[in-house]
C-alpha positions as CSV (number, residue, x, y, z in Angstrom):
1,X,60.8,136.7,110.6
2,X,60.3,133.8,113.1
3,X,58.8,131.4,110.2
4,X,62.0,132.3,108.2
5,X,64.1,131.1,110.8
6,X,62.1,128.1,111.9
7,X,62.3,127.4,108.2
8,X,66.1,127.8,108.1
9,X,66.6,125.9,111.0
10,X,64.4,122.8,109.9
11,X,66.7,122.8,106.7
12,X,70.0,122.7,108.4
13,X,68.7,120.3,110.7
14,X,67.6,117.9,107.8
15,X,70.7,118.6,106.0
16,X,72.4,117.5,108.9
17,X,70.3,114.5,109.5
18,X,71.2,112.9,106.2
19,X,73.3,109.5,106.6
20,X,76.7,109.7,104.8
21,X,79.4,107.3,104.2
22,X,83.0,107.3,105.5
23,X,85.3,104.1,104.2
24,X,82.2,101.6,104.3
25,X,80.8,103.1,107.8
26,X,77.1,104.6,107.4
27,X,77.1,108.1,109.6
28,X,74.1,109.7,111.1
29,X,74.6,113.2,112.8
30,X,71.5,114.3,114.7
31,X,71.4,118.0,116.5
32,X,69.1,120.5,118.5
33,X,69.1,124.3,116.9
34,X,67.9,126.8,119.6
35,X,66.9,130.2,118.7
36,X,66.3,132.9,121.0
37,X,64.7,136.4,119.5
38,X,64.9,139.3,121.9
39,X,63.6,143.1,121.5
40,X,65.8,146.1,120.6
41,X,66.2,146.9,124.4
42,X,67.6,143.6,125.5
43,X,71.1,145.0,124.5
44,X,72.2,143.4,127.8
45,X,74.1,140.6,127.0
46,X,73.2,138.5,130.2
47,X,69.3,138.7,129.0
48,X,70.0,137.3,125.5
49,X,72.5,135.1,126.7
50,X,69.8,133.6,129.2
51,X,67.0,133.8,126.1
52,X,69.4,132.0,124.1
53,X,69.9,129.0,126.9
54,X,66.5,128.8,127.5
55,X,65.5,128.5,123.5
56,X,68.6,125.5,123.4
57,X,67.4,123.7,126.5
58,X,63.4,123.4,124.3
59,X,65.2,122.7,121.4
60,X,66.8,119.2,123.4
61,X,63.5,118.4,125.0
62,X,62.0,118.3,121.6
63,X,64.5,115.7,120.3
């Protein structure tokens, strides 16, 4: 599952990345996708909340 999402996620992100036009301007929209998996006994929301922060804040540094 995590190579379908990384593969998702790289496609929205290029999608995203594509410059656009808006009367005469050129626009460029850049972004950071963080994705957090967590098992079936992380029902807590604090923990996947915290996975989810932690997976957003690697997604920056990689920008």
């Amino acid at each position: 599952m995590k190579k379908q999402v990384d593969l998702f996620v790289e496609k929205v992100l290029f999608c995203l990345e594509q410059p656009f036009a808006i009367q005469d301007h050129e626009i460029t929209i850049t972004g950071s996708i963080g994705v957090g998996y967590g098992q079936a006994a992380d029902d807590v929301v604090d923990i996947t909340l915290k996975n989810a922060e932690i997976a957003m804040q690697k997604a920056r540094e990689r920008r």
